[in-house]
C-alpha positions in Angstrom: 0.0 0.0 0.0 1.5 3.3 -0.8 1.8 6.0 1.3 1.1 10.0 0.7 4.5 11.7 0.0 4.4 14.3 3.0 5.2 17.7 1.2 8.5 19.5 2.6 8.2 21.7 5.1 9.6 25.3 5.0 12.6 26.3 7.0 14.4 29.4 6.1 13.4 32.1 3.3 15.5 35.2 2.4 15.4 37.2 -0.4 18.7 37.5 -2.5 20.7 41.0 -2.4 18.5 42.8 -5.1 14.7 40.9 -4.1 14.6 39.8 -7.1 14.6 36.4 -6.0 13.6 34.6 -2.6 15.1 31.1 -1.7 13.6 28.5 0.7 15.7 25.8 2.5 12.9 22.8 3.6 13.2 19.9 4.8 14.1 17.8 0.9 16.7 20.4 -0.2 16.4 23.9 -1.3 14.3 26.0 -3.7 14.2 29.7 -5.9 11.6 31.7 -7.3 11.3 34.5 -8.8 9.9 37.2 -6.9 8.5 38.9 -10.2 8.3 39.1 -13.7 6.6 36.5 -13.9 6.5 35.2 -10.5 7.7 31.5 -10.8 9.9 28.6 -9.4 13.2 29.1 -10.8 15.5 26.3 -9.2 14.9 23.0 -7.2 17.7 21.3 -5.8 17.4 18.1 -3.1 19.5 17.2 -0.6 19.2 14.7 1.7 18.5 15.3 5.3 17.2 19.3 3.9 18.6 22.6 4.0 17.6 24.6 7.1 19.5 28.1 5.7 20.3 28.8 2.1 21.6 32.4 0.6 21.7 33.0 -3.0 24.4 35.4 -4.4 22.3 38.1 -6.5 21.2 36.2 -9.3 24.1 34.0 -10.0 24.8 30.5 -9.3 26.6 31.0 -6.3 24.8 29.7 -3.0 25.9 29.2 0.8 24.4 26.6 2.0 23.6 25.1 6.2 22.3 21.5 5.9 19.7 20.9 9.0 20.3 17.8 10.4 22.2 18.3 13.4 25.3 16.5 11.8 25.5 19.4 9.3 24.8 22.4 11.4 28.1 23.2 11.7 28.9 23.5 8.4 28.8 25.9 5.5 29.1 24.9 1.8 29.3 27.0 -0.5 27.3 25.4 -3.5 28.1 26.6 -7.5 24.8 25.3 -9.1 26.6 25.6 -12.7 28.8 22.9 -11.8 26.4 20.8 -9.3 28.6 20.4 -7.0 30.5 21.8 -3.3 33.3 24.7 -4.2 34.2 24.5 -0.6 33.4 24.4 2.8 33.6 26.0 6.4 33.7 23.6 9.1 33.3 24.8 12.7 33.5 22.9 16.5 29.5 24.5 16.6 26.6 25.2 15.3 26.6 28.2 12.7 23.5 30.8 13.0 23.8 32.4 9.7 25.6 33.0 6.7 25.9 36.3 4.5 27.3 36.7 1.0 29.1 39.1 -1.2 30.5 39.2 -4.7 34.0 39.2 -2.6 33.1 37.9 1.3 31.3 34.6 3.1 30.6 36.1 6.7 29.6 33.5 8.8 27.6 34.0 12.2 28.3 32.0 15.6 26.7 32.1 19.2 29.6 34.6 20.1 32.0 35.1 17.3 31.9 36.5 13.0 34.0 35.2 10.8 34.6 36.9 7.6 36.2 35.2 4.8 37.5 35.6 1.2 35.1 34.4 -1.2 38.0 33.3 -3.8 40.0 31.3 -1.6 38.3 30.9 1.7 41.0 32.5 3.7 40.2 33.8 7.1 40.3 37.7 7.1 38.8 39.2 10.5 37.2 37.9 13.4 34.5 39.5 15.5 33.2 38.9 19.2 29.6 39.5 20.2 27.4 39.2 22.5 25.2 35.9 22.4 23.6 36.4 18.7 20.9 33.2 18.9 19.1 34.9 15.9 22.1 35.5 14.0 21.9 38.6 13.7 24.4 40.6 11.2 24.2 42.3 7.5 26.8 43.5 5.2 26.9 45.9 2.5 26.0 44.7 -0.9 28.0 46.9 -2.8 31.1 49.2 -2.7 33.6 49.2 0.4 32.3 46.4 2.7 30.5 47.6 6.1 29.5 45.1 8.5 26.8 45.8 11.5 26.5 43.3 13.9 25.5 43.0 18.2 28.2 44.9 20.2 29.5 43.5 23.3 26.9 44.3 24.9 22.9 44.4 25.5 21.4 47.0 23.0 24.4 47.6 21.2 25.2 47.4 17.5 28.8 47.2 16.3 29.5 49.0 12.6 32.8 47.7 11.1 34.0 50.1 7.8 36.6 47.9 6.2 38.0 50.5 3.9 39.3 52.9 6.9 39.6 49.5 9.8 37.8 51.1 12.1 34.8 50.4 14.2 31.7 52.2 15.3 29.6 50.9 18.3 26.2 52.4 18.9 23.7 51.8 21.9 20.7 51.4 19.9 18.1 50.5 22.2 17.9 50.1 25.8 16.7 46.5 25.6 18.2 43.3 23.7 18.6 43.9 19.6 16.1 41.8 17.3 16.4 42.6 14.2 19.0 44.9 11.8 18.9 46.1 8.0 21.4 47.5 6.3 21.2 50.1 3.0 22.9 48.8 0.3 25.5 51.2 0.1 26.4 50.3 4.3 25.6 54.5 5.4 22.5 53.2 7.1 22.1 51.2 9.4 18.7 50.5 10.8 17.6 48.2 14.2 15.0 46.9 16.3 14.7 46.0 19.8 12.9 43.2 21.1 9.9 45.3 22.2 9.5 45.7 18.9 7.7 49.0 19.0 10.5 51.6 17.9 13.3 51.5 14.4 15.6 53.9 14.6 18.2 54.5 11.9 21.3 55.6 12.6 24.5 56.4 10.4 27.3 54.0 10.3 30.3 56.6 10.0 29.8 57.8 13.7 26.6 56.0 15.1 24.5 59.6 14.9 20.7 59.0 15.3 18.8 60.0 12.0 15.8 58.8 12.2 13.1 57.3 14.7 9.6 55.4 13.4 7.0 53.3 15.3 5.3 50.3 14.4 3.0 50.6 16.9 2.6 50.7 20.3 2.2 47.4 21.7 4.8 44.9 21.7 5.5 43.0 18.6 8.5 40.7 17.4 10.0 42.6 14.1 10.5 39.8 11.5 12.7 41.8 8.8 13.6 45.7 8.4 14.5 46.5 4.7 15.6 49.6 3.0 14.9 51.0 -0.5 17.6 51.0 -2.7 18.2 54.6 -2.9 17.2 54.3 0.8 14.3 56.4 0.7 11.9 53.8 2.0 12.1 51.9 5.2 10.2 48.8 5.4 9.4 46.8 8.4 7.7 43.2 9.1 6.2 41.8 12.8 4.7 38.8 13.8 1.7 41.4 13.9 0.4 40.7 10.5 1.4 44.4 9.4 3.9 45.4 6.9 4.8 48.9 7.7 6.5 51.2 5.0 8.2 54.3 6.6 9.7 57.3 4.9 14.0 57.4 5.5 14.1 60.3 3.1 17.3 62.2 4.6 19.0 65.6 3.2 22.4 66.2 3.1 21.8 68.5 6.0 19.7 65.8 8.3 22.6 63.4 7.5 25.1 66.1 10.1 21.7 65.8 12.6 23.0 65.6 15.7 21.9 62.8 17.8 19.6 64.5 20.3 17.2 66.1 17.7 14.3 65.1 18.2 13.1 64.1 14.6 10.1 65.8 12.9 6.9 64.7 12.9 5.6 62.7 9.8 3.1 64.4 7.2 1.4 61.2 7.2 0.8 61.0 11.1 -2.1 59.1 12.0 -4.7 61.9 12.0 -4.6 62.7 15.6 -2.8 65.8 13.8 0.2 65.6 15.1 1.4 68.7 13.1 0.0 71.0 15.0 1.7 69.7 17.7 5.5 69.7 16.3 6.0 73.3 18.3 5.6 71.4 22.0 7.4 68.1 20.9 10.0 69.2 23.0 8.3 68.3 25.8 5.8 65.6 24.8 6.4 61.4 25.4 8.5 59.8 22.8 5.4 58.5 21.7 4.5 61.1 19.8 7.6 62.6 18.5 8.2 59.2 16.2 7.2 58.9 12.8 4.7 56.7 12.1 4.5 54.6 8.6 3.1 56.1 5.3 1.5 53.1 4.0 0.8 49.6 5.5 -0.4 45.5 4.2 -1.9 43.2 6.3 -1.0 39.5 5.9 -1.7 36.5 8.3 -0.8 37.3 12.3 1.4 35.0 14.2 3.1 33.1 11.0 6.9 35.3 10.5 6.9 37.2 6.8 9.8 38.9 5.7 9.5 41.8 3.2 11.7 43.8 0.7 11.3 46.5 -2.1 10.4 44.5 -5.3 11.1 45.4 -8.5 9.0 48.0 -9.7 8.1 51.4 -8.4 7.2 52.1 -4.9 6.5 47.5 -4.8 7.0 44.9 -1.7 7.3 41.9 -1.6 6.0 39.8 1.2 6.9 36.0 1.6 5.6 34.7 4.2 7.1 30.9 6.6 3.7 29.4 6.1 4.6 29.4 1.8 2.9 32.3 0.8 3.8 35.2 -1.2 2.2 38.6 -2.3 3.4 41.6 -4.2 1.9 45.2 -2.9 2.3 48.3 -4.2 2.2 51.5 -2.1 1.4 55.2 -3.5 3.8 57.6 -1.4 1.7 60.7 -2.0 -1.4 59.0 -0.3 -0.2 56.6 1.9 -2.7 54.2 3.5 -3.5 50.4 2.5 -1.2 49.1 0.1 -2.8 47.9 -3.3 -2.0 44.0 -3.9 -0.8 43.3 -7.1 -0.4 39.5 -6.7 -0.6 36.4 -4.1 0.9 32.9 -4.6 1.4 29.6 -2.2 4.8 28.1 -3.2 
């Protein structure tokens, strides 16, 4: 008598650098699809015993790859999909939390310690402590001079490392534990969460200076996934709320030398308890309402952990979401409001 084949289950997504593509490690192997134009299933690859994290490298065919059976935790392999086969791998005494990838750099992600590494001969080139990082929690620039953010030494801290000039920037971000970080493409932003999950704040990677404070909301929320724009305009921001938040980053040349105790202005698209009128007395008003709050927002299923990222197209997200869905929105910046969606899938 046969037996129904029980369908994979999904254990990591992440988009890849530019969101055009998402990959999914399951339980049988790994998967890509294209996140647009059309939307699709690019890729299927099956490995026994699954692959619980898998990063594409933009759209080449260059993958790091963390099997999930405990036996392989501790590894990373770095697959080349042309060939079909292991270019090399990273083997460590424990278990690896995460695994980032540029055109140049691996940087993998311990309970305590990065390692960065040459991406052309696997050669060792800097090693960072941290406090415990369970999440794994670290980004790297995608382009350009490579800057690193990671958890400082301590509770609330972010580290920024600029590898051009060697030198290191640490930033107390939040008053309670870090739980979630994004960094713009070029590395000059950096943006964080805390585990309240009720404030971003954006902050510049040069000298730690505070540009920029949103709220999600006021009750406490885990952030999934922060995200910014390519031109880093656009903020957006993902919680186990069921809300995708897009915020407006928008920065001068003259709000980029903002010192760090300026309070920042109030959003035009403040919820309208007219918070405009109060910008003259926000001096002295909570924190509560002297943050931004988002421009435009999309509601997706509560409790299940989506990540988003600016899709291609104008003023786009896209949504993927742990329990196999995915959805395209579109927001209008001059209106703000609901976000129109443009498409929804179940991979």
């Amino acid at each position: 008598m046969s037996h129904p084949v029980e369908p994979a289950s999904v254990l990591s997504v992440s988009f890849n650098q530019d969101a055009s593509c998402f990959s999914v490690g399951t339980t049988d192997g790994f998967l890509v699809f294209r996140a647009a134009d059309p939307f699709g299933e690019a890729l299927r690859r099956n490995f026994p015993g699954g692959i619980g994290v898998v990063r594409m490298l933009f759209r080449c065919n260059i993958f790091a790859l963390i099997g999930a059976s405990k036996s392989d935790r501790n590894k990373v392999r770095i697959w080349d999909d042309r060939l079909n086969r292991g270019i090399g791998e990273l083997v460590f005494r424990s278990e690896v939390r995460a695994v980032r990838l540029r055109t140049d750099r691996i940087v993998v992600v311990m309970l305590h310690k990065i390692y960065v590494y040459s991406l052309s001969d696997f050669e060792l080139i800097h090693q960072i402590e941290t406090m415990e990082n369970r999440q794994g929690l670290c980004e790297i620039s995608k382009e350009g001079q490579m800057v690193l953010v990671c958890l400082g030494e301590q509770r609330g801290f972010v580290r920024a490392v600029q590898y051009a000039t060697n030198k290191s920037t640490h930033v107390m971000a939040h008053s309670s534990s870090i739980a979630c970080v994004a960094l713009m493409d070029d590395g000059m932003l950096v943006a964080t969460a805390s585990t309240k999950g009720t404030l971003i704040r954006v902050f510049r990677t040069a000298d730690g200076s505070l540009l920029k404070e949103v709220r999600r909301g006021s009750d406490r929320a885990v952030v999934c996934s922060i995200s910014f724009s390519a031109s880093g305009t656009w903020l957006a921001v993902s919680s186990d709320k069921g809300t995708v938040h897009v915020f407006v980053v928008k920065l001068d040349s003259t709000s980029l030398k903002t010192s760090r105790s300026e309070v920042p202005e109030t959003n035009k698209f403040a919820p309208p308890s007219s918070l405009s009128r109060l910008s003259f007395i926000k001096g002295f008003l909570p924190k509560y309402f002297s943050s931004e709050w988002s421009v435009a927002q999309f509601r997706v299923q509560e409790g299940i952990q989506h990540i988003a990222a600016f899709g291609p197209g104008e003023n786009t997200i896209a949504v993927v979401g742990s329990n196999g869905s995915y959805y395209r929105c579109q927001f209008d910046p001059m209106v703000g409001g609901d976000m129109t969606k443009l498409e929804s899938h179940n991979f």
